[in-house]
Backbone and ligand atoms as CSV (ligand in chain L), in Angstrom:
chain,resi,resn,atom,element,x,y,z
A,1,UNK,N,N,38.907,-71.525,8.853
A,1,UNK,CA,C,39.436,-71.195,10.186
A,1,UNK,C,C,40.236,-69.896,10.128
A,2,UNK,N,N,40.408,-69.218,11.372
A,2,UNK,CA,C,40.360,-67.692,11.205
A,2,UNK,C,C,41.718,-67.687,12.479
A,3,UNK,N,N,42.830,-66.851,12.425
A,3,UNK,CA,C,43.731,-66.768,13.524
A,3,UNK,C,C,43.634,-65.632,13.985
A,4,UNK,N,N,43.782,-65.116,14.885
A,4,UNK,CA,C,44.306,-64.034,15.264
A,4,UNK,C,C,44.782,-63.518,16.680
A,5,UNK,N,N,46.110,-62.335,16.576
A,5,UNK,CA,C,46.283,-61.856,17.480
A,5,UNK,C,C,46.445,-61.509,18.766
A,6,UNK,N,N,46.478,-62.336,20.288
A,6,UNK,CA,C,45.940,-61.548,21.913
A,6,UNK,C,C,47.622,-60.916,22.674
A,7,UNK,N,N,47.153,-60.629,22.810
A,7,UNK,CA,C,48.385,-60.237,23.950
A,7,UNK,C,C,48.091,-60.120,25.407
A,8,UNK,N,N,48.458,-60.687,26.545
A,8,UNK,CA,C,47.861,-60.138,27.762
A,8,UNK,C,C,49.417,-59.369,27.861
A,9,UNK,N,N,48.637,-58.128,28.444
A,9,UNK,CA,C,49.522,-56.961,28.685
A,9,UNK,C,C,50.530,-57.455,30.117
A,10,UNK,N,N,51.210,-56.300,30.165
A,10,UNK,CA,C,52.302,-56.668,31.611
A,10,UNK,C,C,51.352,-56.460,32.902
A,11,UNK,N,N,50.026,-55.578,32.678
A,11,UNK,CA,C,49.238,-55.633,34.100
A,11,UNK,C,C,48.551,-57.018,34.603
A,12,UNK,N,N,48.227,-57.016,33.120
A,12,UNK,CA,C,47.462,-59.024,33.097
A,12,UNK,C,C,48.393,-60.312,34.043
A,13,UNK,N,N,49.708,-59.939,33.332
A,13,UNK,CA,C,50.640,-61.122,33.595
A,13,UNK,C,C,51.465,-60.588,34.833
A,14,UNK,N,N,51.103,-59.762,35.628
A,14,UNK,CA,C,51.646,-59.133,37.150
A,14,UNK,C,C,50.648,-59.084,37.684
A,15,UNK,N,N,49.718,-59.175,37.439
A,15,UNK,CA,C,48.531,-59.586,38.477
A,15,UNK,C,C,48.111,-61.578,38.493
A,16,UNK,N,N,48.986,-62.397,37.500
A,16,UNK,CA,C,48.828,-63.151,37.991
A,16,UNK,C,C,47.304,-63.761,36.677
A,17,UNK,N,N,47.093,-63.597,36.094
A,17,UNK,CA,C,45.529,-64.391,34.799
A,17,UNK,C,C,46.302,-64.719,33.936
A,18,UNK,N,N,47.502,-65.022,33.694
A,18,UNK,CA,C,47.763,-65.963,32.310
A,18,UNK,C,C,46.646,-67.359,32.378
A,19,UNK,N,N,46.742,-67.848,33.389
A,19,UNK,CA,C,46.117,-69.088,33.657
A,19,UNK,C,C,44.740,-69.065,32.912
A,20,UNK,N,N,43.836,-67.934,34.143
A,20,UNK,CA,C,42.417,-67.447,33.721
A,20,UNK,C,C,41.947,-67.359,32.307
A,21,UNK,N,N,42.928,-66.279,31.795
A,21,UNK,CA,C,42.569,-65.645,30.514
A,21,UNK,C,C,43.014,-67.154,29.474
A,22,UNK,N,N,43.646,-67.600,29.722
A,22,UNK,CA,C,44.138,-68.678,28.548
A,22,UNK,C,C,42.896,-69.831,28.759
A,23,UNK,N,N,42.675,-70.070,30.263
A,23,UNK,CA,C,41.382,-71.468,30.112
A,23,UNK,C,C,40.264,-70.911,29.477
A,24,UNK,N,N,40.067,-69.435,29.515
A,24,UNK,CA,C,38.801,-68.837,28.772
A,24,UNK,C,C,38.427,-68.881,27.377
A,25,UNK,N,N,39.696,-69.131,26.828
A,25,UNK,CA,C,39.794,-69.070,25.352
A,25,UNK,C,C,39.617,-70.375,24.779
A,26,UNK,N,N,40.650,-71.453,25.903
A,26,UNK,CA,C,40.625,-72.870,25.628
A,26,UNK,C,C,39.257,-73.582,25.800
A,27,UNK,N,N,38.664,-73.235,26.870
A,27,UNK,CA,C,37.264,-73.941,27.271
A,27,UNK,C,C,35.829,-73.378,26.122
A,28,UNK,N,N,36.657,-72.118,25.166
A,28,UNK,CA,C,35.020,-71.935,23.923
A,28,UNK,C,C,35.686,-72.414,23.171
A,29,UNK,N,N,36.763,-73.472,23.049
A,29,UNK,CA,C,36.850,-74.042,21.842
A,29,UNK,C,C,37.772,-73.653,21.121
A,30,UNK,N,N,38.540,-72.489,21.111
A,30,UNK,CA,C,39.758,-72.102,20.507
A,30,UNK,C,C,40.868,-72.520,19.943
A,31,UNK,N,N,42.057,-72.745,19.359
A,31,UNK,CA,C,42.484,-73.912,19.734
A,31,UNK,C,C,44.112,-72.547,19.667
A,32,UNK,N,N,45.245,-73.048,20.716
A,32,UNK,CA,C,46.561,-72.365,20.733
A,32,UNK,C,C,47.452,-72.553,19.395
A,33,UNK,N,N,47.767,-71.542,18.639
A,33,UNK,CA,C,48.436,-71.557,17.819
A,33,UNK,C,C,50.276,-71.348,17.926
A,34,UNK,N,N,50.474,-70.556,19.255
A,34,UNK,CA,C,51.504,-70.148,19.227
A,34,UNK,C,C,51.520,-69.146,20.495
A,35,UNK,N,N,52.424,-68.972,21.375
A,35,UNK,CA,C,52.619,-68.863,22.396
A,35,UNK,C,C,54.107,-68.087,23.275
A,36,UNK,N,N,54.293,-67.072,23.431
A,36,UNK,CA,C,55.596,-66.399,23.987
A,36,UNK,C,C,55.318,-65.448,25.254
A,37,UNK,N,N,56.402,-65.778,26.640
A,37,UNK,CA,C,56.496,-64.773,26.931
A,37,UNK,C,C,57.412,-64.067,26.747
A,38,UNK,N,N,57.221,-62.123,26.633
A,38,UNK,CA,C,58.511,-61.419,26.557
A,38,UNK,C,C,57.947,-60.057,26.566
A,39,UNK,N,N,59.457,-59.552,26.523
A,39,UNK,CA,C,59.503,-58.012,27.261
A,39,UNK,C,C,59.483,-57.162,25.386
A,40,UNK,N,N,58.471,-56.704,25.336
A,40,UNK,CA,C,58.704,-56.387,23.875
A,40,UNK,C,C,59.339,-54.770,23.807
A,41,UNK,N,N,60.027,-55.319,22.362
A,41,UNK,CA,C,61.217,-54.533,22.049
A,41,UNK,C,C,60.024,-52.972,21.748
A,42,UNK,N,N,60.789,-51.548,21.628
A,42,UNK,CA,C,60.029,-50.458,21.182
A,42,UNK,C,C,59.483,-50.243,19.782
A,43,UNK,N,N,60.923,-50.771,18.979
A,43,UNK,CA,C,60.043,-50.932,17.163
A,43,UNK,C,C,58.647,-51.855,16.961
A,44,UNK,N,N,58.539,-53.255,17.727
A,44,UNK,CA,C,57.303,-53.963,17.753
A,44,UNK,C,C,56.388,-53.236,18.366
A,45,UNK,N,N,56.570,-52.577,19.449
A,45,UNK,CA,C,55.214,-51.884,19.833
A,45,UNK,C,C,54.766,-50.772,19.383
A,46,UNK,N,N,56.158,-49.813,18.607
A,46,UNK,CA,C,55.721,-48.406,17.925
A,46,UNK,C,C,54.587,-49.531,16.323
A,47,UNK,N,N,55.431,-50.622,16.043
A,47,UNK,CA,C,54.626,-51.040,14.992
A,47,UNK,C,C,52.882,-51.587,15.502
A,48,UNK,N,N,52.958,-52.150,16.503
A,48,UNK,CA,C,51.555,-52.810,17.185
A,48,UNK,C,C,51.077,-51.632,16.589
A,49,UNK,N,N,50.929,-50.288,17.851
A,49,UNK,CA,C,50.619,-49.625,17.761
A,49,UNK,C,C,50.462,-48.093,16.821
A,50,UNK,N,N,51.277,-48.557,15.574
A,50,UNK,CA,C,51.561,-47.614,14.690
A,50,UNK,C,C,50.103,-46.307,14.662
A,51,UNK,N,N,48.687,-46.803,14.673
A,51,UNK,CA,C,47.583,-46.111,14.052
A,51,UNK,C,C,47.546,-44.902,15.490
A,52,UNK,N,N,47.827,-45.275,16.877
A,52,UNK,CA,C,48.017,-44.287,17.531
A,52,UNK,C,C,48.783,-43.341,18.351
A,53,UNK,N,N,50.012,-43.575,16.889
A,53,UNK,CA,C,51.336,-42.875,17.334
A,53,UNK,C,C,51.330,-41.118,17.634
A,54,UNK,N,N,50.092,-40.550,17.034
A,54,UNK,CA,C,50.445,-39.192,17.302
A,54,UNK,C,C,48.984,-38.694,18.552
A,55,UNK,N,N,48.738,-39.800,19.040
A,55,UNK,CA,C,47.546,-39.566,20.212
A,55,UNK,C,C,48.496,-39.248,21.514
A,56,UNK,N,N,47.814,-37.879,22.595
A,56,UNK,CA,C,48.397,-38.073,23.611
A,56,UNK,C,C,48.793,-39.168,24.378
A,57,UNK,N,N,48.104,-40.148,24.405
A,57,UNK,CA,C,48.122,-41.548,25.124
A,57,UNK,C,C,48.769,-42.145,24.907
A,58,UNK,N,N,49.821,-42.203,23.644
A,58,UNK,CA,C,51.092,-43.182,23.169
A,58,UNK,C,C,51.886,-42.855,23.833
A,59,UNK,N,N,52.636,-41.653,24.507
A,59,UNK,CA,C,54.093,-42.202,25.087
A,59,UNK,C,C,53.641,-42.958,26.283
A,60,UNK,N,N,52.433,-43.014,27.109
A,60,UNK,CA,C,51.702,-43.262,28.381
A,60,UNK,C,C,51.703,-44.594,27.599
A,61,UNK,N,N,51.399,-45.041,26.556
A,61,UNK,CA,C,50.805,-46.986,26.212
A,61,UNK,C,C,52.158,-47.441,26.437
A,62,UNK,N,N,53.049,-46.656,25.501
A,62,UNK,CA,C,54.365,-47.432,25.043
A,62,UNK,C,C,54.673,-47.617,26.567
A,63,UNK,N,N,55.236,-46.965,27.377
A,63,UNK,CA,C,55.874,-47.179,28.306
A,63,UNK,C,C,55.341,-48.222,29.282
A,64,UNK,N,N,53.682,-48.392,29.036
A,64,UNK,CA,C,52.965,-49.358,30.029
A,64,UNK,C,C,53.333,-50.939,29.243
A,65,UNK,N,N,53.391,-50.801,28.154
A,65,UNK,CA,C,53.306,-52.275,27.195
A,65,UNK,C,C,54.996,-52.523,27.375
A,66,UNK,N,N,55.638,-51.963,27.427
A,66,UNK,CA,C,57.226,-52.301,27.889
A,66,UNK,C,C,57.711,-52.276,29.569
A,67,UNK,N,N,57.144,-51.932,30.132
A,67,UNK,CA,C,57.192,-52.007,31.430
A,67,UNK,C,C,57.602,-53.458,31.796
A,68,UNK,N,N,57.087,-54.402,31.333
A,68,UNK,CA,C,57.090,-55.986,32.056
A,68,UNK,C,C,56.733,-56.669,30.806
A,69,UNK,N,N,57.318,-57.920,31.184
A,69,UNK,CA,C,56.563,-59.004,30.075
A,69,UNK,C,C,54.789,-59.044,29.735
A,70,UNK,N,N,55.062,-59.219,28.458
A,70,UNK,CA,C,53.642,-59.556,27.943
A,70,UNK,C,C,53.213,-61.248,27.417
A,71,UNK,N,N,52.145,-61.773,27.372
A,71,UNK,CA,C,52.416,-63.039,26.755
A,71,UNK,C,C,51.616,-63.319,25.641
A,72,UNK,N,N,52.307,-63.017,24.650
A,72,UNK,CA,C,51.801,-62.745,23.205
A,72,UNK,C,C,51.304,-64.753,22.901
A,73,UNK,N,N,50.180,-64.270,21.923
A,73,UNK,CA,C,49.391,-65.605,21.711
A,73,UNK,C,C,49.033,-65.344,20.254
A,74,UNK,N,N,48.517,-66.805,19.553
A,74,UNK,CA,C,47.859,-66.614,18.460
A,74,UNK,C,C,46.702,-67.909,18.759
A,75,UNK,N,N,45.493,-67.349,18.460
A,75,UNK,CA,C,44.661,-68.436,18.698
A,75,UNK,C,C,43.613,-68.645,17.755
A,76,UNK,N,N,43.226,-70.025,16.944
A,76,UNK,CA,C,42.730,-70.288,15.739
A,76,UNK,C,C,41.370,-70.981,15.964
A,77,UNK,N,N,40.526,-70.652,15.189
A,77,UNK,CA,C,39.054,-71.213,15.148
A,77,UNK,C,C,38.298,-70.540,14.521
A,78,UNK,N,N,36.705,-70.870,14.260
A,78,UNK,CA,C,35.693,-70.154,13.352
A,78,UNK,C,C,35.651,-68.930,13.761
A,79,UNK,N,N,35.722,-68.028,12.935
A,79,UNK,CA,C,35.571,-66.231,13.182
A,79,UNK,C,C,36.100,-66.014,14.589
A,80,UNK,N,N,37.485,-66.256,14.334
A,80,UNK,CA,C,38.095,-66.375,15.753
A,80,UNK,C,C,38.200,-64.738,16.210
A,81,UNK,N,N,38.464,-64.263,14.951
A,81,UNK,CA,C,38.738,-62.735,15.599
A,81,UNK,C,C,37.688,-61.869,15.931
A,82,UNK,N,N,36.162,-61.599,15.642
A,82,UNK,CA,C,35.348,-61.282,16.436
A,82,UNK,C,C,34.953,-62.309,17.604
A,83,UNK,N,N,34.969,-63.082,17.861
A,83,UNK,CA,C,35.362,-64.031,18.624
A,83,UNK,C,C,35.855,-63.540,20.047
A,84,UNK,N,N,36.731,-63.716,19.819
A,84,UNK,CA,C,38.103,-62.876,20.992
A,84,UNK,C,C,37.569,-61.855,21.271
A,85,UNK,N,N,37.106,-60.708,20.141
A,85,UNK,CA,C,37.292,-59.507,20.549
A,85,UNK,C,C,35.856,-59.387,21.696
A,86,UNK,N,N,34.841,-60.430,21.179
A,86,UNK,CA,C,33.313,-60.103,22.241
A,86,UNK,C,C,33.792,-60.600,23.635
A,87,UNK,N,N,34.544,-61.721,23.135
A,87,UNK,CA,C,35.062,-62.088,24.629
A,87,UNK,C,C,36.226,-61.089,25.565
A,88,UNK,N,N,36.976,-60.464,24.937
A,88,UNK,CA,C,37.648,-59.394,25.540
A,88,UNK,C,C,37.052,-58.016,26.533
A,89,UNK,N,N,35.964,-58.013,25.261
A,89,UNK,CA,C,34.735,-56.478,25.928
A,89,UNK,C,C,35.688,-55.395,25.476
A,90,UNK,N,N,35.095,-53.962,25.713
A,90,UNK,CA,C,35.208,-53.122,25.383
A,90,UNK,C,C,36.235,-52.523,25.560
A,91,UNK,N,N,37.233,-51.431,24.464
A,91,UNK,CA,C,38.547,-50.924,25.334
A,91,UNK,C,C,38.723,-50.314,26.787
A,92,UNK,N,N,37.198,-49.641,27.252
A,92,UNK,CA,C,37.176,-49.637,28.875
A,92,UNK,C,C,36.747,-49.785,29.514
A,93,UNK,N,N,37.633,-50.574,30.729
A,93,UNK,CA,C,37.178,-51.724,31.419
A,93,UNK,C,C,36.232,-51.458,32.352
A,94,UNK,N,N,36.019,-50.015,32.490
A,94,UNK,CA,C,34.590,-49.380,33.469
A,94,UNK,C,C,33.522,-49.426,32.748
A,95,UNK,N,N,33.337,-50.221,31.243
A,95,UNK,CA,C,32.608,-49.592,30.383
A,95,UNK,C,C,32.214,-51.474,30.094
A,96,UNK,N,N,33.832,-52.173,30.120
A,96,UNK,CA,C,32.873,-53.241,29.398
A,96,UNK,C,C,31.795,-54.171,29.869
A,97,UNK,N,N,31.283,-55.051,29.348
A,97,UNK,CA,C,30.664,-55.962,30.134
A,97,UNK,C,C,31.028,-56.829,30.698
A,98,UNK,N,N,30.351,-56.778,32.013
A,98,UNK,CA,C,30.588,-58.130,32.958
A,98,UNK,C,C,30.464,-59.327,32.172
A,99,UNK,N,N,31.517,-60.910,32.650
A,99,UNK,CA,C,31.707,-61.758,32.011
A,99,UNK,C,C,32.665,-61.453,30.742
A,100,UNK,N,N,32.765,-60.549,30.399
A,100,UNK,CA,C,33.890,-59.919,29.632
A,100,UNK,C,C,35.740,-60.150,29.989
A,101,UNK,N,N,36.632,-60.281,29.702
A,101,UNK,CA,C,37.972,-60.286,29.979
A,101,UNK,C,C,37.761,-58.912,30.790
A,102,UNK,N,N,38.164,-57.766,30.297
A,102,UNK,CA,C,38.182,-56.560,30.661
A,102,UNK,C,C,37.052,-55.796,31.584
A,103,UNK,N,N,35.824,-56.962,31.381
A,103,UNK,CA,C,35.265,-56.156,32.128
A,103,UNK,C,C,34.735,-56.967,33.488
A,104,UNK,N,N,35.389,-57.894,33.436
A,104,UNK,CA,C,35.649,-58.860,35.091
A,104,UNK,C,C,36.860,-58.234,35.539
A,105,UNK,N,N,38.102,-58.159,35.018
A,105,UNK,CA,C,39.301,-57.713,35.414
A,105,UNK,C,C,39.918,-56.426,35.442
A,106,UNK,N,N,39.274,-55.151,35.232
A,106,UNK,CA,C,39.401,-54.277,34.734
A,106,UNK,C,C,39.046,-52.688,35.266
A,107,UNK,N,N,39.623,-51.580,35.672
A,107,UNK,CA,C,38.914,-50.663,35.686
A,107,UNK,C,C,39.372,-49.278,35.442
A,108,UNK,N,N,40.618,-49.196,34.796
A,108,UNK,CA,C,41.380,-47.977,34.201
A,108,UNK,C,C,41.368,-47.945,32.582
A,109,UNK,N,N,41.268,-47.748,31.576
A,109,UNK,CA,C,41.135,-47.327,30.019
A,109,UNK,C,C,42.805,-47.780,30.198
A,110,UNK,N,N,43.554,-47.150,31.165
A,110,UNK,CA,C,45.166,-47.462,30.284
A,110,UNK,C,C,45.285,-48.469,31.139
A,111,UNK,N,N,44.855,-49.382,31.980
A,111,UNK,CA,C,45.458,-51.059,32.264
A,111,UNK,C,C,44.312,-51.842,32.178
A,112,UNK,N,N,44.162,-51.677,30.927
A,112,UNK,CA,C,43.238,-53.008,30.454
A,112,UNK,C,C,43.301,-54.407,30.069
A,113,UNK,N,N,44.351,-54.645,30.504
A,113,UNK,CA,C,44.629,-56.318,30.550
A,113,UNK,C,C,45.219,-56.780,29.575
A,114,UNK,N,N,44.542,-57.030,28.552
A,114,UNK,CA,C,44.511,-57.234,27.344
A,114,UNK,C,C,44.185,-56.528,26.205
A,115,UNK,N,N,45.041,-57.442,25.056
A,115,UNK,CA,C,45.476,-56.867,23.572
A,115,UNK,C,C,44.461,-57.734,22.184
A,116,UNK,N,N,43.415,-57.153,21.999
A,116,UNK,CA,C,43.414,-58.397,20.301
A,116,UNK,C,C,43.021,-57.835,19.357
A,117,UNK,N,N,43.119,-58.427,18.089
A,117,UNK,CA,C,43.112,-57.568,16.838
A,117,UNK,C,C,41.829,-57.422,16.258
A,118,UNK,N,N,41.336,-56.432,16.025
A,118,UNK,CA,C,40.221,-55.881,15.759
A,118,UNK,C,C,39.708,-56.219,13.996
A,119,UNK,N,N,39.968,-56.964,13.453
A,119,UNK,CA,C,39.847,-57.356,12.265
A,119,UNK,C,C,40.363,-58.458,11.859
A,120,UNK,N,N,40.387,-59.130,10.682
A,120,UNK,CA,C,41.360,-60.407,9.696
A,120,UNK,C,C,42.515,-59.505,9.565
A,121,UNK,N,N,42.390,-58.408,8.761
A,121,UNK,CA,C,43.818,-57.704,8.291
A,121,UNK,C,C,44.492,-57.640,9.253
A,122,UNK,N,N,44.128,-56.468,10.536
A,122,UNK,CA,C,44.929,-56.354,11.722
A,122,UNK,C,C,45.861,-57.910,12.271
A,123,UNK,N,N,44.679,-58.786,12.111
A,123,UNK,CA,C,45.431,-60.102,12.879
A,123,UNK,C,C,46.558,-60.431,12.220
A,124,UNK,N,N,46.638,-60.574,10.447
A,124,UNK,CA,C,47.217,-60.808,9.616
A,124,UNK,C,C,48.736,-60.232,10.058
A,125,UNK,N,N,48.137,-58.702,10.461
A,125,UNK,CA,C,49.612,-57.538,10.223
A,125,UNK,C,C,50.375,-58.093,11.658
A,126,UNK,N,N,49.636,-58.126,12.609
A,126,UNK,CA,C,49.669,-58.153,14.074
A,126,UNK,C,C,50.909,-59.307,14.621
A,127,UNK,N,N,50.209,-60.710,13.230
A,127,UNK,CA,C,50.702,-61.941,13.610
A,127,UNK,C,C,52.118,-61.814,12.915
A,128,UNK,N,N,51.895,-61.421,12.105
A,128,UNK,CA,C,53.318,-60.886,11.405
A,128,UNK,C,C,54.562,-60.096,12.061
A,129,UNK,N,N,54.209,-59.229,13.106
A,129,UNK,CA,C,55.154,-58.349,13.652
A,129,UNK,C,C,55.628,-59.202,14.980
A,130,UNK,N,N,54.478,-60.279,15.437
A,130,UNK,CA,C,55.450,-60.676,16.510
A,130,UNK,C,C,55.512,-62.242,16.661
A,131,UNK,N,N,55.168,-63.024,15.874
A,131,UNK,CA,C,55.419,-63.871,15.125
A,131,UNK,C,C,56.087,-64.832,14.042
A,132,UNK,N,N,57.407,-65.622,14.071
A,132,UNK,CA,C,57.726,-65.990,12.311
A,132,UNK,C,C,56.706,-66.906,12.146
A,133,UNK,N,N,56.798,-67.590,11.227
A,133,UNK,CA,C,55.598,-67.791,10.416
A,133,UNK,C,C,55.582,-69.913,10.756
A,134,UNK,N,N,56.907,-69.911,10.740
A,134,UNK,CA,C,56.877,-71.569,11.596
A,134,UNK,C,C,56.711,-71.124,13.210
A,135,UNK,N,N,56.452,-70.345,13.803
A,135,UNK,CA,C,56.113,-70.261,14.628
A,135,UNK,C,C,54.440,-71.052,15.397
A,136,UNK,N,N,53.912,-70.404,14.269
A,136,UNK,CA,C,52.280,-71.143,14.482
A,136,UNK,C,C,52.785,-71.918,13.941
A,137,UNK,N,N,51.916,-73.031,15.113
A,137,UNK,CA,C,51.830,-74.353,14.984
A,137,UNK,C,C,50.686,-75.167,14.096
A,138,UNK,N,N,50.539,-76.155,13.175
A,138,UNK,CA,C,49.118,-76.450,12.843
A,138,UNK,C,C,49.112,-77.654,13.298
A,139,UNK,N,N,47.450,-78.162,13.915
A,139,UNK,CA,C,47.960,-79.413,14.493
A,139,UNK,C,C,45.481,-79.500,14.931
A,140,UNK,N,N,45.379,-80.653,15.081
A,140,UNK,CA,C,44.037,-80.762,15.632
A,140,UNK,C,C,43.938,-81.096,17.031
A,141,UNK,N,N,42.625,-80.142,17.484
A,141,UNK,CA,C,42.762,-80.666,18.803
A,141,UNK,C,C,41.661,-81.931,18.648
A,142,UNK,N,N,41.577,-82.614,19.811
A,142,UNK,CA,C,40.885,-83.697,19.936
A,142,UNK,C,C,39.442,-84.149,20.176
A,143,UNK,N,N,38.800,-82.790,20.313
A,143,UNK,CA,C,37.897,-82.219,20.433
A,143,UNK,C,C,36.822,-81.608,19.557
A,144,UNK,N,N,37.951,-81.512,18.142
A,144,UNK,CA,C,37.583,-80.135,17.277
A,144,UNK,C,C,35.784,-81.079,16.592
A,145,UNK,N,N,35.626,-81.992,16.473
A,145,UNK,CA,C,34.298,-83.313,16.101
A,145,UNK,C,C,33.016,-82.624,16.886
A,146,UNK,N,N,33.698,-83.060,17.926
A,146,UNK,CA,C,32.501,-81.969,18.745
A,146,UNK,C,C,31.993,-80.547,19.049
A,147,UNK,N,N,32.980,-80.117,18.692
A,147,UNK,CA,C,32.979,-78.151,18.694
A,147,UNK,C,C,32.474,-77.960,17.598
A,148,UNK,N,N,32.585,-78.347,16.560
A,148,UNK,CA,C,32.462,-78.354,15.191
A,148,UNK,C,C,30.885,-78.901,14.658
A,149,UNK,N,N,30.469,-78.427,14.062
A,149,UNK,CA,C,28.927,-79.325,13.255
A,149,UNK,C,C,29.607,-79.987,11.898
L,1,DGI,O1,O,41.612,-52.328,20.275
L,1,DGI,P1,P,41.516,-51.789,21.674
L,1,DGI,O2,O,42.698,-52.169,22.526
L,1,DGI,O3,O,40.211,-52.126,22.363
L,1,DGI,O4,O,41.487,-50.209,21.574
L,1,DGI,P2,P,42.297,-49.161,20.664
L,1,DGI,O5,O,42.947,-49.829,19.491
L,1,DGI,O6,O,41.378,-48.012,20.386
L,1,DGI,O7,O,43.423,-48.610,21.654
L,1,DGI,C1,C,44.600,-49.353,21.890
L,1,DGI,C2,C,44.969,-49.205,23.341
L,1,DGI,O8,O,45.307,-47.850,23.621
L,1,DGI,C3,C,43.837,-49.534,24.311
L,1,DGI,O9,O,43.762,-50.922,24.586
L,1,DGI,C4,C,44.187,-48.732,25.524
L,1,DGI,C5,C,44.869,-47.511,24.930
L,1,DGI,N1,N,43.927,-46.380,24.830
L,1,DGI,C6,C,42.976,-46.191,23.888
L,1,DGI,N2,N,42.312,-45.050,24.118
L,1,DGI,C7,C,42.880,-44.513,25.232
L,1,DGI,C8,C,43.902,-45.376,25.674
L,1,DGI,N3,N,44.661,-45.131,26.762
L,1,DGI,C9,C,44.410,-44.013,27.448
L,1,DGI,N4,N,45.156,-43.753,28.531
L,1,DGI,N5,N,43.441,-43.123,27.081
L,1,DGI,C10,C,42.641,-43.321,25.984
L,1,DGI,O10,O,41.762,-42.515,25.665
């Protein structure tokens, strides 16, 4: 079993899809590991975002990802993290596919809804920065017999 990473951004959770985006994840079987809302601090997001600190588009992210609460998640299951990420769609949302997170909800590159980690490592680093570690929960869902072969 594989964890990793989502964040719905402050556009996600001011427009109102915590609900949406969370039954989407819950209904393929996913299972919730861990769960916060909050206004994240600038060192967590200069760290999220460390790889595109010297792109024009970082002081424009930082300020959008601190703007409002985000509701940071960790969610566990088989190859959870490509997983998420097909279900997320593409970083733009004019670009991704329909049935997609981003590309049902979506139509600016900088308010794309949502956040998830693009690898095991990333999730690893990801879950680490906004996460303690009793934080995730381990636990079975009731279900997992049937999701499962
Ligand atoms: O992993 P992703 O979120 O799909 O994409 P990423 O890691 O390449 O970029 C992180 C975020 O930075 C992305 O979700 C939105 C923002 N971003 C990426 N490229 C651009 C951008 N924002 C703007 N305004 N312009 C860009 O070209």
């Amino acid at each position: 079993m594989e964890r990793t990473f989502v964040m719905i951004k402050p556009d996600g959770v001011q427009r109102g899809l915590i609900g949406e985006i969370v039954s989407r994840f819950e209904a393929k079987g996913l299972k919730l590991a861990a769960a916060r809302l909050e206004v994240l601090p600038e060192d967590r997001v200069v760290e999220q975002y460390r790889e595109h600190m010297e792109k024009l588009f970082f002081p424009g992210l930082a300020a959008y990802i601190m703007s409002g609460p985000c509701f940071l998640m960790a969610w566990e299951g088989k190859d959870a993290v490509a997983v998420v990420r097909r279900m997320v769609g593409a970083t733009n949302p004019a670009e991704a596919a329909p049935g997609s997170i981003r590309g049902d909800f979506g139509l600016d590159i900088g308010r794309n809804v949502i956040h998830a980690s693009d690898s095991p490592e990333s999730a690893v680093r990801e879950l680490g920065i906004h996460f303690a570690p009793g934080e995730l929960v381990d636990y079975s869902r009731i279900d997992e017999p049937v999701i499962y072969e």
